[in-house]
C-alpha positions in Angstrom: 0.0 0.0 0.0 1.2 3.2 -1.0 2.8 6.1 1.7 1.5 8.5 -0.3 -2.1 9.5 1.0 -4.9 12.3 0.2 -3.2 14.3 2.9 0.3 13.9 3.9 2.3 10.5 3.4 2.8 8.0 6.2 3.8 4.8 7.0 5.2 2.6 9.6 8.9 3.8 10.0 11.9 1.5 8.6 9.5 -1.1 7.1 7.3 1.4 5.0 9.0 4.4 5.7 13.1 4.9 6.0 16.3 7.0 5.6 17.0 6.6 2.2 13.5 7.3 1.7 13.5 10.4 3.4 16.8 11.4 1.8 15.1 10.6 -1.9 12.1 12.9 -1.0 14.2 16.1 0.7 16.5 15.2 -3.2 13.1 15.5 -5.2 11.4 18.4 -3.3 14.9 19.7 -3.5 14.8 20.7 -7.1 11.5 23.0 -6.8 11.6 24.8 -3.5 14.3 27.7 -2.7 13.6 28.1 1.2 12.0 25.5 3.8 11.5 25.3 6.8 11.1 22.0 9.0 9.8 20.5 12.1 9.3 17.3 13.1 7.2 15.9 16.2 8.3 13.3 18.8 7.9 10.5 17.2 11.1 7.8 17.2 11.0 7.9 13.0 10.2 11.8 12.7 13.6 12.5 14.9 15.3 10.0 13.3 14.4 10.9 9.8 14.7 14.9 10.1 18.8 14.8 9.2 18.5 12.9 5.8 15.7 14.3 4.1 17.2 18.3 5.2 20.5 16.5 3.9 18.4 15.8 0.8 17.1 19.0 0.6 20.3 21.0 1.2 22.0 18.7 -1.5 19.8 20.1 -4.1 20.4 23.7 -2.7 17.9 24.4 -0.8 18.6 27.1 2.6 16.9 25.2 5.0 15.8 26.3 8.5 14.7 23.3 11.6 12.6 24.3 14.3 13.0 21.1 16.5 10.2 19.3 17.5 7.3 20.9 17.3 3.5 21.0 16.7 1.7 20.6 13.0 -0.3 24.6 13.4 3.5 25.8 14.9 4.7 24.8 11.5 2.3 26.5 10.1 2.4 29.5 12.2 5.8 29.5 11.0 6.1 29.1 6.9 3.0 31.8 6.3 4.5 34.5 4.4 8.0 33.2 5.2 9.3 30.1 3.7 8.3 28.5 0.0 7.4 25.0 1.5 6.5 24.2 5.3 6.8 20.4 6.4 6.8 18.8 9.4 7.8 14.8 10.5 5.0 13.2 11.4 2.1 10.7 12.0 -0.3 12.5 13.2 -2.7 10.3 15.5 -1.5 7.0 14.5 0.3 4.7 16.8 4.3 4.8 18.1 6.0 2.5 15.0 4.3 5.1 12.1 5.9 8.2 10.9 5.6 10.7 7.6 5.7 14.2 6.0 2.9 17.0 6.3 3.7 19.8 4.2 2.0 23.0 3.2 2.9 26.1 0.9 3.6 29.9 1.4 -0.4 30.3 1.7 -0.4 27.3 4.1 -2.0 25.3 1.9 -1.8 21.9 2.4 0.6 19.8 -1.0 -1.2 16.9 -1.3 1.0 13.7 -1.7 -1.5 11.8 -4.2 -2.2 15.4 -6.3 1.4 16.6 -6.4 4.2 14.7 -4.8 4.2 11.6 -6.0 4.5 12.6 -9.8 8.2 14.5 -8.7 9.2 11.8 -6.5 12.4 9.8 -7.2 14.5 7.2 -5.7 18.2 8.3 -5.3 21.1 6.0 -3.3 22.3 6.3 -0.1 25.6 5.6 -0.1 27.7 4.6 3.1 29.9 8.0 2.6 26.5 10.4 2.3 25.4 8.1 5.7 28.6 9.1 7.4 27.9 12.7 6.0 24.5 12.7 7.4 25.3 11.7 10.7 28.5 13.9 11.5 26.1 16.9 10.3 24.8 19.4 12.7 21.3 21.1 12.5 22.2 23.9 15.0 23.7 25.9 12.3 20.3 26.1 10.7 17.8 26.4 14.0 15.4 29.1 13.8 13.1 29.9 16.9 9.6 29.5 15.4 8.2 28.7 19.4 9.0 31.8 20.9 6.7 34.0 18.2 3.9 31.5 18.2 3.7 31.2 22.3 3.4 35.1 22.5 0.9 35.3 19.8 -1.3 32.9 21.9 -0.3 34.5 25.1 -1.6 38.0 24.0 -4.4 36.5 22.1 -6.2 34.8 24.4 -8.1 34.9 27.4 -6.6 33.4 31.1 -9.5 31.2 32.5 -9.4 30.7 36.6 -12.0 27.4 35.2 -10.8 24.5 36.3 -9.5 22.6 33.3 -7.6 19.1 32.9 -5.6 19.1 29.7 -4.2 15.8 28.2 -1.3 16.5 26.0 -1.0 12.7 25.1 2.9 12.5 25.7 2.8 14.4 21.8 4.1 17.3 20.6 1.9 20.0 22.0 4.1 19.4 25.7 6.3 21.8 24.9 5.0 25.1 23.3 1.1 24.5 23.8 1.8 23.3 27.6 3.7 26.8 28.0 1.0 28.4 27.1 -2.1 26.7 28.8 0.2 26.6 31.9 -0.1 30.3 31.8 -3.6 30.7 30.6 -5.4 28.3 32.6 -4.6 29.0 36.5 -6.4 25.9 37.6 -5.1 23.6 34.8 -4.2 20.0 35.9 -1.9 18.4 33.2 -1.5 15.0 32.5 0.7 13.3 29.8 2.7 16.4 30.3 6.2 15.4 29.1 7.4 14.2 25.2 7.7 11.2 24.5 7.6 9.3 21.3 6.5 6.0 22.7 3.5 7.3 23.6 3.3 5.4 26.8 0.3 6.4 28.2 -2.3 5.6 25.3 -2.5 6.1 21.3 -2.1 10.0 20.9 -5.8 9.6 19.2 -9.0 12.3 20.8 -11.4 9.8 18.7 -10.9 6.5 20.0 -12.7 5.5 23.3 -9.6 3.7 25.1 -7.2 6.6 24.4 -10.3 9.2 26.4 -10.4 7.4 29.1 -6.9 9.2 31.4 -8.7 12.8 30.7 -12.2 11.3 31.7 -11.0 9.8 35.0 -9.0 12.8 35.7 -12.0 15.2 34.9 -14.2 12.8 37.1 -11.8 12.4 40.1 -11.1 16.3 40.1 -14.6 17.7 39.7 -12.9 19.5 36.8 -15.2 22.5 34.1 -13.9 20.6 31.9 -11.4 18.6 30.1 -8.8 19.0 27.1 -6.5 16.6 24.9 -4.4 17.0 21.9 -3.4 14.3 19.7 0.0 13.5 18.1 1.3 16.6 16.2 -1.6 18.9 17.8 -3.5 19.7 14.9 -6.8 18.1 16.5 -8.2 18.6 19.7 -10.8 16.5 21.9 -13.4 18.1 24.7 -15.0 16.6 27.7 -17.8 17.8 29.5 -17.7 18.0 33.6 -19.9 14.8 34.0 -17.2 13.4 31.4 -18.7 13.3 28.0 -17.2 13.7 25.0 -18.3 16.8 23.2 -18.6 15.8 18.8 -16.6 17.7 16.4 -20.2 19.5 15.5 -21.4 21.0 18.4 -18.4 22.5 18.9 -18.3 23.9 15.5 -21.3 25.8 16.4 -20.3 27.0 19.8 -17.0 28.4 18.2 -19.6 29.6 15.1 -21.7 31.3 17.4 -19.3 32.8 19.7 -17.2 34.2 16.5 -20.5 35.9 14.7 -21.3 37.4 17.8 -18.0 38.9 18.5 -17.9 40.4 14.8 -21.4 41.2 14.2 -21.2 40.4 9.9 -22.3 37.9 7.6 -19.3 35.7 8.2 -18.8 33.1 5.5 -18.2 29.6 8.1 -17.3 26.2 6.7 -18.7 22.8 8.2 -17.8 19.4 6.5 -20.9 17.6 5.1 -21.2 14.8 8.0 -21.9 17.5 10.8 -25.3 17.5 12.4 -28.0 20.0 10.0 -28.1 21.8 13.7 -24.5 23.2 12.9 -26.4 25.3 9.5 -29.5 26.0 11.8 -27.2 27.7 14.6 -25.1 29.8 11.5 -28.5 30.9 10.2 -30.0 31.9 13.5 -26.6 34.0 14.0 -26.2 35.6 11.0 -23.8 33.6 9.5 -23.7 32.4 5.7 -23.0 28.5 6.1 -20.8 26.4 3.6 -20.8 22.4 3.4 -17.5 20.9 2.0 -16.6 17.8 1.7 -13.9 16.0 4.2 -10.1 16.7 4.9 -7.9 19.5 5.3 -6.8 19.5 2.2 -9.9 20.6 0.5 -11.3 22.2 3.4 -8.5 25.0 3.5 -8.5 25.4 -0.1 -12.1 26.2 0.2 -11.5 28.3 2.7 -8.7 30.4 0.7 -11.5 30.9 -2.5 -14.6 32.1 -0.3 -12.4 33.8 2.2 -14.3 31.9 5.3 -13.9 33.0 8.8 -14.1 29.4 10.3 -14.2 26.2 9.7 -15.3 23.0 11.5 -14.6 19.3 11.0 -16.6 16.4 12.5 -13.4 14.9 13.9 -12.4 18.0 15.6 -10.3 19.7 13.7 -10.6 23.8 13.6 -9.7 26.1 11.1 -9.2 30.1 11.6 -8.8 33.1 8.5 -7.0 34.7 11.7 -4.1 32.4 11.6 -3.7 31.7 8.1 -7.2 29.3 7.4 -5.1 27.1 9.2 -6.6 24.1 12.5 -5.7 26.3 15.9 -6.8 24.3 19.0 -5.8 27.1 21.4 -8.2 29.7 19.1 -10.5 26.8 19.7 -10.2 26.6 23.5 -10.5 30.2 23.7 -14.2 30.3 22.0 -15.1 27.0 23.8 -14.3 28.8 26.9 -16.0 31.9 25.7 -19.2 30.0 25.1 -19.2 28.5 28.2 -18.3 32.0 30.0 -21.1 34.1 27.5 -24.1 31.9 28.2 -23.1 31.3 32.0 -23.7 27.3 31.1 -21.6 24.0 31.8 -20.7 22.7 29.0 -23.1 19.5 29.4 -25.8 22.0 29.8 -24.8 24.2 26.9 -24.1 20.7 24.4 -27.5 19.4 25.5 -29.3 22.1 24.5 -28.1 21.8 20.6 -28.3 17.9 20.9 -31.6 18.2 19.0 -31.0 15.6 16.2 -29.7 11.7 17.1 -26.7 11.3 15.2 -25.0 8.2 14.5 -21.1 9.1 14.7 -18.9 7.8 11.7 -19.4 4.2 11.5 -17.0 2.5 9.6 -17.2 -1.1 7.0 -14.7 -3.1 4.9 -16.4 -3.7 1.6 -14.2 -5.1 -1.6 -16.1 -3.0 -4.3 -17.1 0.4 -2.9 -18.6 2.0 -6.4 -21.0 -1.0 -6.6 -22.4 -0.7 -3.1 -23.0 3.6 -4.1 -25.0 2.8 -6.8 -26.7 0.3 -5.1 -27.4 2.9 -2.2 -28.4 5.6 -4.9 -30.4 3.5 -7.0 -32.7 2.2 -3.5 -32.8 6.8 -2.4 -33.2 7.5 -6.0 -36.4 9.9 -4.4 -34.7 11.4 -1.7 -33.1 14.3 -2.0 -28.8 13.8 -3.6 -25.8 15.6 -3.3 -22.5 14.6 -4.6 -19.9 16.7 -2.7 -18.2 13.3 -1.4 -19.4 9.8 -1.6 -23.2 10.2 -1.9 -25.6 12.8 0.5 -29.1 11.5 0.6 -31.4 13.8 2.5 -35.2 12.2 3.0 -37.9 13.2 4.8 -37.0 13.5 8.9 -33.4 11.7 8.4 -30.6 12.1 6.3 -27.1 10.4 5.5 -23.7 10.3 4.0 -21.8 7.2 2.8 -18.0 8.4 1.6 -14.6 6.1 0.6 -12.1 6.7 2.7 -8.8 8.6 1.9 -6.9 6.4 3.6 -7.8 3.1 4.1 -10.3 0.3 2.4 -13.0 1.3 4.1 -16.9 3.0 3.4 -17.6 5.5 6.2 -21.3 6.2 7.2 -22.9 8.9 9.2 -26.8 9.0 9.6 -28.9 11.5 11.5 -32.3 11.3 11.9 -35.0 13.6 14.2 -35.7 10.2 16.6 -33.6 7.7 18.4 -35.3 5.1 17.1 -35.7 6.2 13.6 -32.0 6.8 13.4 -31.7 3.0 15.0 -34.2 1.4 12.5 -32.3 3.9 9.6 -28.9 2.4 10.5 -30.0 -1.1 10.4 -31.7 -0.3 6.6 -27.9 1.5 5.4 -26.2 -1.5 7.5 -28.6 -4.1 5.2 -27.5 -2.6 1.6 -23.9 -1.8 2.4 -23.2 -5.8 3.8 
């Protein structure tokens, strides 16, 4: 299976992913980019990977300036405006043994792998000598302090909160700049996970999966905490909790960010929610005086979006959030802020604040393995062919009191469902009918 996905490349480090690789891509990128910048995160591959692919670069004459390790949006905080090509080591969410490349222009938008970088890529050898080379080379001649500018930007940007907050930082990349930051801001802030480490040895750096939630919930339960925070991997994506220790969806707190922003400026902001967000997320824009915009999934196409309609905001079902402010780039601390505004605004816990928008039963993405994915859409279209169909990705069927969303995935063999329906049981009985064509 290819390294080279929708959105960045990655693969499990040596087997898929290794140092002559990482030389060959700095060697291609090499030969279209005069000035880059690079990060990497904590990963065990992303550290060890950073010296040949800058060798790479600098081979093909590139002036190249490392940041350390760092997080994915201080990457980005740091190319805009200054640097041709941004790109950062890492993995993302995915387990310990998995590394890769994130990378992102002058604009900060995202190069997609599968688009662009795998028609330039080429293998080159590694020799012993350019090994030797690689190893004896030092990258403090090139370190540039990226981490200073971005941790006074947030500093001065937003609010101190005497709330009392637990923040998970998932042993990733956001304990170092981000844990600065929040240990200034948040003046009850317990913080767990709190130190880097590319083993990841308290849980998956995932705010999805159940298993990897469960050190936050405890320690929002145990502390009688407002609420609770955690960051995955390369903290580009951030997870809430409630105070009773539920985990707040990706779409209500679009709409609490939404809501808090179009109050604040008072305009017909333009505010970007990916098509498998709950139809309450357009109903709240509306009701606001927003001007709502569906995309379809991924950052990729999301910020490009973003950059054409000039959007003020953006929010993704799986938590990621996107600001015009810092370049239509994901900003978990902007997102914080608003989270904490909302809560602050309406004088309401945040259980109190997500129940009141929980007016629809959503079904969460639910995932399947199916060998022929085109043959079960037209399957699905031909059986709606009277409700209501969009086309932004996979297939959007919209009936009478329910609706749904059946899209391939970017990166893996998989089709990904998300239903919503005005009942519990309609949305139970709905699932079960989806489930039914799609096995």
């Amino acid at each position: 299976m290819t390294v080279f996905k929708a959105y960045d490349i990655r693969g499990v480090y040596q087997e898929q992913i290794d140092e002559k690789f990482a030389y060959s891509l700095g060697k291609s990128i090499g030969k279209r980019y005069n000035t880059v910048l690079v990060g990497n995160d904590v990963r065990i591959g992303s550290k060890e990977l950073v010296k040949p692919f800058i060798y790479g670069l600098m081979e093909e004459g590139v002036k190249v300036s490392y940041c350390g390790t760092i997080s994915t949006p201080t990457i980005y905080f740091g190319t805009k405006d200054n640097y041709d090509l941004g790109v950062i080591l890492t993995a993302s969410h995915n387990p310990a043994k998995y590394t890769g490349f994130k990378m992102c222009d002058k604009n900060v938008i995202p190069i997609s792998p599968t688009e662009e970088l795998i028609k330039i890529f080429n293998e080159y050898e590694l020799t012993e000598e350019t090994k030797e080379k690689i190893k004896k080379m030092d990258l403090k001649d090139i370190v540039v302090d990226i981490k200073s500018k971005y941790m006074d930007f947030f500093l001065n940007r937003c609010n101190t909160s005497n709330k009392k907050i637990a923040v998970d930082f998932a042993n990733g990349s956001t304990a170092i700049a981000e844990k600065e930051v929040l240990s200034k801001l948040l003046i009850n802030g317990i913080l767990i996970n709190d130190f880097p480490d590319g083993t990841f040895p308290a849980h998956e750096p995932d705010t999805l999966k159940k298993e990897c939630l469960m050190d936050i919930i405890n320690t929002v339960k145990h502390n009688n905490c407002d609420m609770g925070v955690i960051f995955d991997g390369d903290g580009d994506r951030i997870g809430i909790i409630d105070e009773k220790g539920e985990v707040l969806q990706g779409d209500i707190l679009t709409l609490l960010i939404a809501m808090e922003l179009l109050k604040e400026k008072n305009e017909k902001l333009k505010i970007v929610y990916d098509l498998r967000c709950s139809k309450i997320v357009e109903e709240v824009i509306n009701e606001y005086g927003g001007a709502p915009l569906k995309t379809r999934v991924g950052h990729y196409f999301i910020k490009k979006l973003m950059h054409e309609v000039d959007a003020e905001f953006a929010g993704e079902l799986s938590n990621h959030f996107y600001f015009k402010e810092v370049g239509y780039v994901e900003s978990p601390l902007l997102a914080l802020n608003y989270i904490l505004s909302a809560m602050e605004d309406m004088g309401k816990t945040l259980s109190e604040l997500s129940k009141e928008y929980k007016k629809y039963f959503h079904s969460g993405e639910i995932n399947f393995k199916v060998k022929d994915q085109q043959e079960i859409l037209n399957k699905i279209e031909n059986k709606y062919k009277n409700c209501k169909i969009e086309k932004i990705d996979g297939l959007s069927i919209y009936c009478d009191n329910w609706w749904f969303n059946v899209r391939l995935s970017n990166t893996e063999p998989l089709l990904r469902l998300n239903l919503e329906a005005d009942s519990k049981e309609l949305m139970n009985e709905k699932i079960e009918e989806v489930k039914g064509i799609i096995e």
